[in-house]
C-alpha positions as a Markdown table, in Angstrom:
| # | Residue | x | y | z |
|---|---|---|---|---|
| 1 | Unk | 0.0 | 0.0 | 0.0 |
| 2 | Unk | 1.1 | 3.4 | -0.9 |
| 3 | Unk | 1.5 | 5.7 | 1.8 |
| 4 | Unk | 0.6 | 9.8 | 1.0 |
| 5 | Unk | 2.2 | 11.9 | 2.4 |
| 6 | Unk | 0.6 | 15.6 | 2.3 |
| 7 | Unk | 3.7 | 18.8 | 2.6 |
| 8 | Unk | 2.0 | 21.8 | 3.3 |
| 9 | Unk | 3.5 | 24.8 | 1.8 |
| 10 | Unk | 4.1 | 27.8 | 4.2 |
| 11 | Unk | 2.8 | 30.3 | 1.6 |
| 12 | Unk | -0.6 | 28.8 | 1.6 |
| 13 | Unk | -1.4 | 29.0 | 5.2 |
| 14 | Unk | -3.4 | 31.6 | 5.6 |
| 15 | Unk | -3.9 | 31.8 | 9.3 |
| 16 | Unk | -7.5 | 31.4 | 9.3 |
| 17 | Unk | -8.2 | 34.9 | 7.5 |
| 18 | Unk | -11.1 | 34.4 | 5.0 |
| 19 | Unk | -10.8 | 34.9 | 1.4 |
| 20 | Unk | -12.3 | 37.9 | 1.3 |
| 21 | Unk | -10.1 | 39.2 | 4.6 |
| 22 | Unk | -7.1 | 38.8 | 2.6 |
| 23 | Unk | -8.5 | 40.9 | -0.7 |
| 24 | Unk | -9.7 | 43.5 | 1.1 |
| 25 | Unk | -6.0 | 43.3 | 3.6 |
| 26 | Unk | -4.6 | 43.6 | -0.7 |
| 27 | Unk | -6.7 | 46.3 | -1.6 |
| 28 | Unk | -5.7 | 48.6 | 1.7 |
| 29 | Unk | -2.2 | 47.8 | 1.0 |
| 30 | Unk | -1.9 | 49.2 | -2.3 |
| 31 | Unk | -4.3 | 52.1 | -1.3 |
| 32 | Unk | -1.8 | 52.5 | 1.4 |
| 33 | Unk | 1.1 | 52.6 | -1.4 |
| 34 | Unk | -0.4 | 54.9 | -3.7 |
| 35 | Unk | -1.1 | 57.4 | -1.1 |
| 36 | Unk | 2.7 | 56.7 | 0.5 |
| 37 | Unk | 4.0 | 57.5 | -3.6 |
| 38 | Unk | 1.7 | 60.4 | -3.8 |
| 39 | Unk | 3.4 | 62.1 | -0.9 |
| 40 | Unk | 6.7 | 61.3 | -2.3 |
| 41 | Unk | 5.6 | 63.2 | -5.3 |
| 42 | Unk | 6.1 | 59.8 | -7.3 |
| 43 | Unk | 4.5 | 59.0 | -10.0 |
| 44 | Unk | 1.5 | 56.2 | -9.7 |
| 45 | Unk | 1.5 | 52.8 | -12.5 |
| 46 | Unk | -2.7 | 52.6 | -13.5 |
| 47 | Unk | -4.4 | 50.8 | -16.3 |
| 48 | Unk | -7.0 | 52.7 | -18.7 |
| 49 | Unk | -9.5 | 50.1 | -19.3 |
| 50 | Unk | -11.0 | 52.4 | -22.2 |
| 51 | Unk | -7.3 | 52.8 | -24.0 |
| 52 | Unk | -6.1 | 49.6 | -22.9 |
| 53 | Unk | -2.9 | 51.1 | -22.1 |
| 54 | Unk | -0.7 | 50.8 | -18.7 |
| 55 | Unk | 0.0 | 54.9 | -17.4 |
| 56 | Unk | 1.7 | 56.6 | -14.8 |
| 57 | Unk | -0.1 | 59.2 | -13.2 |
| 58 | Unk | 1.7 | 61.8 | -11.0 |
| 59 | Unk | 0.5 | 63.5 | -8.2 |
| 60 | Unk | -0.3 | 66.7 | -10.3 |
| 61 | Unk | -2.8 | 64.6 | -12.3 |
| 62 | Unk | -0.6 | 64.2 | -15.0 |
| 63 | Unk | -0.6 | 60.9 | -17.4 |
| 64 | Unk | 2.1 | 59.3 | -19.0 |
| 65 | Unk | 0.4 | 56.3 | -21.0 |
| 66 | Unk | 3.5 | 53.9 | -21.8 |
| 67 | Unk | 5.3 | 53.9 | -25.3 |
| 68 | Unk | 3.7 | 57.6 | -25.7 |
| 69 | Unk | 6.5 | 60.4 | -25.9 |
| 70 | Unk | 4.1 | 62.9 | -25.5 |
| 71 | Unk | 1.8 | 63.9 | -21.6 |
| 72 | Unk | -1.5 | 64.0 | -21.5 |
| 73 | Unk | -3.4 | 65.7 | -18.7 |
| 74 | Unk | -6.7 | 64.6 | -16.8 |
């Protein structure tokens, strides 16, 4: 008889946070970066879902859209 043996790998234990505790834990750390960036006065990488092209917007509300040479404002 063949014995199974079951390894459990450290980065799927979640502690017994839900699912949904863990997106929304995501969500607030990335809200949490952006605003961090924005103090900097760094610039912010975004998706237009309209243009389908990646951006980076700055904290003066200026776009950059990737492989564009030229700005575009808000």
């Amino acid at each position: 008889m063949e014995e199974i043996i079951e390894v459990a790998n450290e980065l799927d234990s979640t502690c017994g946070i839900s699912d949904e505790e863990l997106t929304e834990r995501f969500k607030a750390s990335i809200r949490i970066d952006d605003e961090i960036r924005k103090i900097k006065g760094l610039p912010v990488a975004r998706y237009d879902d309209e243009l389908k092209k990646a951006y980076l917007e700055y904290p003066d509300g200026r776009r950059k859209y990737v492989g564009d040479t030229r700005n575009t404002t808000s």
